[in-house]
C-alpha positions as CSV (number, residue, x, y, z in Angstrom):
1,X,153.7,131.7,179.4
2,X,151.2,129.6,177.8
3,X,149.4,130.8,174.7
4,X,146.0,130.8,176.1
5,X,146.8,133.4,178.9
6,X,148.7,135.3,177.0
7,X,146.1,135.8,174.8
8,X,143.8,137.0,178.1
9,X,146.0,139.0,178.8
10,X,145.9,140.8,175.4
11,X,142.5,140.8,175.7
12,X,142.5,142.7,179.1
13,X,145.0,145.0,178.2
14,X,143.0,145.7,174.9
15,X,139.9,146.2,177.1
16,X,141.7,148.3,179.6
17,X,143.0,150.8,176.6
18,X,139.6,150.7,175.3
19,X,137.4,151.6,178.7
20,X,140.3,154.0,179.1
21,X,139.8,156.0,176.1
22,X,136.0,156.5,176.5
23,X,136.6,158.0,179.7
24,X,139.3,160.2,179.1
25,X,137.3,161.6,176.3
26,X,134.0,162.0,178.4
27,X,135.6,163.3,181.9
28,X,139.1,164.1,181.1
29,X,142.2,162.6,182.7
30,X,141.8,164.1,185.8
31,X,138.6,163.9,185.9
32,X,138.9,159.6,185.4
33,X,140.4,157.6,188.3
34,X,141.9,153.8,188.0
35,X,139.5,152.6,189.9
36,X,136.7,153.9,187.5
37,X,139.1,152.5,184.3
38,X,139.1,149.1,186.2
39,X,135.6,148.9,186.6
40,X,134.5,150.0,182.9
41,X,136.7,147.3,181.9
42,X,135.5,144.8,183.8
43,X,138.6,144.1,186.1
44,X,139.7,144.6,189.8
45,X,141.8,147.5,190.5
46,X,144.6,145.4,191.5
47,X,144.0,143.2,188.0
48,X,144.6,147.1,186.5
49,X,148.2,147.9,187.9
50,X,149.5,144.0,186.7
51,X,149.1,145.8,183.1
52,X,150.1,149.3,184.0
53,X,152.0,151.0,186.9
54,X,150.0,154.7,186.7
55,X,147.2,156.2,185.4
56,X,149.5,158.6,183.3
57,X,151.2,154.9,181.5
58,X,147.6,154.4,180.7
59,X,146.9,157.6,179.2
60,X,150.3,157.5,176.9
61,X,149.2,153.8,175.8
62,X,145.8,155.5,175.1
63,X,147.5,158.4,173.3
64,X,149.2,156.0,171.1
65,X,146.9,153.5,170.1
66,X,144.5,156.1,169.0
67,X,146.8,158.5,167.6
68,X,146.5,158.1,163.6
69,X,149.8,158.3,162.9
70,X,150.0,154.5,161.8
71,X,147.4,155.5,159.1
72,X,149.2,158.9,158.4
73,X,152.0,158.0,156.8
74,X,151.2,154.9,154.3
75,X,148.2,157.2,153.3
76,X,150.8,159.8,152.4
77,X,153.1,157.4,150.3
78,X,150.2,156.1,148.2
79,X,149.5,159.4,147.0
80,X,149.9,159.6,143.4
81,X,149.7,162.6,140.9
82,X,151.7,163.6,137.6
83,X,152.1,167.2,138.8
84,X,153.1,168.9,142.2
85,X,149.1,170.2,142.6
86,X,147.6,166.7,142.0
87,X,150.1,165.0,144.3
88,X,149.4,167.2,147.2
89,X,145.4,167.0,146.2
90,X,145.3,162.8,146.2
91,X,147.8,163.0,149.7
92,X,145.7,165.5,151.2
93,X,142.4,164.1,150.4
94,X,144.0,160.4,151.7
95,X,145.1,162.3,155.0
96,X,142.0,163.6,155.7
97,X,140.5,160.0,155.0
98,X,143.1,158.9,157.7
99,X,142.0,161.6,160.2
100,X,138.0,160.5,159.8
101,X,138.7,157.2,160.2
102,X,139.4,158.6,164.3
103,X,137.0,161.0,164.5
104,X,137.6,161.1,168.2
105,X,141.2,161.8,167.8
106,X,141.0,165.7,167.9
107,X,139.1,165.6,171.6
108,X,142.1,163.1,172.6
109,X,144.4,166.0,171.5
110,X,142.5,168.1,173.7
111,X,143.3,166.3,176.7
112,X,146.7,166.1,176.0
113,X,147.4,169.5,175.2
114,X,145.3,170.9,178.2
115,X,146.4,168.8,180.6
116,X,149.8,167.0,179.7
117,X,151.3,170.2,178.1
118,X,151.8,168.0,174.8
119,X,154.6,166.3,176.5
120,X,153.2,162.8,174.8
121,X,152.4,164.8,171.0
122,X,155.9,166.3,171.4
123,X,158.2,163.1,171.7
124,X,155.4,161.3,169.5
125,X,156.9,163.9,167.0
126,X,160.5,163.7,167.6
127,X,160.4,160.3,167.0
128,X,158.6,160.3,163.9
129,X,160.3,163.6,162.4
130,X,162.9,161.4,160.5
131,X,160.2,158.9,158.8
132,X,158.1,162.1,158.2
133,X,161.3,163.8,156.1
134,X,161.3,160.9,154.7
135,X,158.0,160.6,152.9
136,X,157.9,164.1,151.8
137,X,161.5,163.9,150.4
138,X,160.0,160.6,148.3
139,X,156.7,162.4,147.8
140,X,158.4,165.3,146.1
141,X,160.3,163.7,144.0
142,X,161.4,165.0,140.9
143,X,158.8,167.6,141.2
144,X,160.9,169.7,144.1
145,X,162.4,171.9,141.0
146,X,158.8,173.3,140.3
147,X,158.8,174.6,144.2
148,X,160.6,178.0,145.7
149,X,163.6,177.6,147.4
150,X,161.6,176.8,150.4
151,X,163.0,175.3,153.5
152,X,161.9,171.1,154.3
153,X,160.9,171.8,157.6
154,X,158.8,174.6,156.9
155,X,157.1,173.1,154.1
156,X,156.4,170.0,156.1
157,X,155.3,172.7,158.8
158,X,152.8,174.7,156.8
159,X,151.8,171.2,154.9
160,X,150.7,169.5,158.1
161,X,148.7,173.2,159.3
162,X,146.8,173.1,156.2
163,X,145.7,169.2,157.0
164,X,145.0,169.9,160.6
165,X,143.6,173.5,160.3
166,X,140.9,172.3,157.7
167,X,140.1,168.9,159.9
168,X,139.7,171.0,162.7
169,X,137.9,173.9,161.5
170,X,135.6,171.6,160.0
171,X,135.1,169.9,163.6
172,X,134.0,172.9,165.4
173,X,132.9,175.0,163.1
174,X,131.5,173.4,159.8
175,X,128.1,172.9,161.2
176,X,127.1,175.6,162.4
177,X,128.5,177.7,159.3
178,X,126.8,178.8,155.8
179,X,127.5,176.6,153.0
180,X,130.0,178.5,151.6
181,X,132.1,178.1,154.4
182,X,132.3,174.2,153.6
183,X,132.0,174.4,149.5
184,X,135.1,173.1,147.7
185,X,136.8,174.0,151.3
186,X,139.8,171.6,150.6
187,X,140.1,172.8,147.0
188,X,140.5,176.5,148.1
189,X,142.7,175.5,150.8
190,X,145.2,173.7,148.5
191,X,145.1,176.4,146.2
192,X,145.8,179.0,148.6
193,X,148.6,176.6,149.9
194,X,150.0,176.5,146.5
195,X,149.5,179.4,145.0
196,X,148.9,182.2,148.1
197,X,145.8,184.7,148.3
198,X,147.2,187.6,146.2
199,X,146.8,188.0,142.7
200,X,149.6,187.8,140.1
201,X,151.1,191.2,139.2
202,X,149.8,192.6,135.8
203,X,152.2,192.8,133.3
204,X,151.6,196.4,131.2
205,X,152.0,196.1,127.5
206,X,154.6,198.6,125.7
């Protein structure tokens, strides 16, 4: 295939994902035909289906292109910190950079989980569950001894729902909340993360 077309063909294929992706963020998948995909990006219907055989191949290509998984992870392996609480702060706060850097990523999410199921997150996950081990394991370090004898999985678990639950609260709610609710928000999270909400038994003299 000559150079030239191929790089059309990039080009409408890049278009396609593009139009595709406004749409299915405005009007939801069901809500967006082909035909309406094909015309937003500037193509006959026909031209559409020479790039991809259903709606739902379009929607996966979408999920994955602007998924921000590909920022995720080298964020997280540039953190840097001398101690277990300053790690997690600098990969946190580079996580979150990640996340903002998609700021439409969460309404794609939607979609997906409303009316897909998360069939598209799920097997996103499975195949990135052994790179993911992998980064926290090298994260960690020689820091693990300072943490309780808690399970990887569930660590990775409850670290990713502290990322996510502060990126979404702070989509839906942050703006129509008091200050307070916002104020040194990811501090407080990490810290509870760390360190839980109750306070450290007293320890009676004599």
């Amino acid at each position: 295939m000559p150079e030239e077309s191929l790089s059309r063909g990039e080009q409408t294929r890049t278009d396609i994902i593009q139009a595709a992706h406004e749409l299915f963020i405005r009007q939801g998948y069901h809500g967006t035909s082909m035909r309406q995909i094909a015309k937003k990006a500037g193509i006959a219907l026909g031209g559409l289906y020479n790039h991809f055989d259903s709606k739902e191949d379009v929607f996966k290509e979408v999920f994955l292109e602007y998924h921000p998984y590909r920022e995720v992870l080298p964020a997280v392996l540039a953190a840097r910190g001398n101690t277990i609480e300053e790690l997690l702060r600098d990969t946190v706060s580079r996580m979150i950079a990640a996340l903002q850097d998609r700021p439409k990523f969460m309404n794609l999410m939607f979609v997906e989980v409303v009316e897909f199921d998360s069939i598209h997150a799920r097997e996103l996950f499975a195949s990135m569950l052994p790179q993911i081990v992998g980064v926290v394991q090298r994260t960690l370090g020689e820091g693990r001894e300072e943490l309780r004898p808690i399970p990887l999985m569930m660590l990775i678990r409850a670290f990713f729902g502290l990322v996510f639950s502060y990126f979404l609260t702070e989509i839906i709610f942050a703006e129509a909340s008091p200050p307070e609710f916002r104020e040194d928000a990811i501090d407080y999270l990490i810290d509870i993360f760390l360190h839980g909400v109750l306070k450290e038994p007293e320890i009676l003299e004599g």
